[in-house]
C-alpha positions, 0 to 999 in steps of 0.5 A: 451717438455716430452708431445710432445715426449710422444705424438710423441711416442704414434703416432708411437706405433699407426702407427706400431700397424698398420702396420702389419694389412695392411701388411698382408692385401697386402700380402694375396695374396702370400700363394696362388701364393706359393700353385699355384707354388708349384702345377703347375710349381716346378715339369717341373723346373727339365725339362732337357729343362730347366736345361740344358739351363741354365747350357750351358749359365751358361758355355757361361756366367760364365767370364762375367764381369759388363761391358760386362753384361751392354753392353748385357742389353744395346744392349737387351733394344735397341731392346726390341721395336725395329723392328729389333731385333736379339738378342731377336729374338735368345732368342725366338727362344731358345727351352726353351722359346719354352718350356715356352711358351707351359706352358703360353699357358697351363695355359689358362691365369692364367701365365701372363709371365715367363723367366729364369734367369741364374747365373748371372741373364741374360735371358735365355729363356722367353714367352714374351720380357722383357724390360731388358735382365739383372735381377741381380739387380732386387729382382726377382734373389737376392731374389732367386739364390741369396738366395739359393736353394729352395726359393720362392720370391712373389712380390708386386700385380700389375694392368696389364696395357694392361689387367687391371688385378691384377698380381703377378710375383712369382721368384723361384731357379731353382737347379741342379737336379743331385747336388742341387745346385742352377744354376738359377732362373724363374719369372712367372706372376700370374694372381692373378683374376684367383686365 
């Protein structure tokens, strides 16, 4: 019985040896998403585009209760696909996806996507529709507003189906210019080929 568990515990000490060769082998690409991050998109974070859309949705969203967000990510969902679609339609129309969608297109495919999130992870503006409208319970938000000011969350590598390239979505805390306090967070999508 001692050999068996000399044996079990040998295994396991095998397997954790390993594991940190394979987990900095999938996460060789966050340093370059950060460095990427830090030198094309933290600067128009301050943008008084962005700060104040998030700031008057943050005033417009701040009583919302659970209930009253699962009845806006249901509604979002419903019309995500959908050929009619005004509320996704409103949030595309906004100056700030304007705004996003200027710097998607600027970055000649190296941004895949990008929406900001206000303070109760609700979609503020986006270059493309997202599938749900609510982020919060998604670590792109609590890993980021959720953490504080001046965070930088790299997710896992993902293959683009449409596009069959690897991608990265990279989230970052959005604060207040004028306070530093955190007021929302952005997720942009890296084509990590164009790296």
């Amino acid at each position: 019985m001692k050999t068996m568990n000399l044996a079990s515990v040998m295994l396991a000490a095998g397997v954790l040896a390993l594991a940190p060769v394979s987990a900095m082998a999938e996460g060789a690409h966050v340093a370059p998403v950060k460095e990427f991050v830090s030198e094309n998109v933290e600067d128009w974070l301050t943008d008084p585009v962005v700060v104040g859309a998030i700031k008057e949705q943050n005033a417009k969203t701040a009583g919302l209760d659970a209930a009253a967000i699962d009845k806006l990510d249901k509604e979002w969902r419903a019309q995500a696909t959908a050929s009619d679609k005004p509320f996704v339609n409103e949030v595309l129309a906004r100056e700030l996806s304007k705004f996003l969608m200027e710097k998607k297109d600027g970055s000649q495919g190296m941004i895949t996507e990008m929406f900001v999130m206000d303070a109760k992870g609700l979609n503020v503006g986006q270059s493309d529709v997202t599938s749900d409208y609510w982020q919060g319970d998604e670590a792109k938000w609590q890993k980021t507003y959720g953490a504080g000011a001046g965070v930088v969350f790299v997710d896992e590598v993902e293959e683009d189906e449409s596009t069959q390239a690897l991608q990265s979505q990279a989230s970052v805390t959005i604060s207040d210019p004028e306070t530093g306090e955190p007021i929302g967070a952005i997720t942009i999508g890296i084509n990590l080929d164009m790296l």
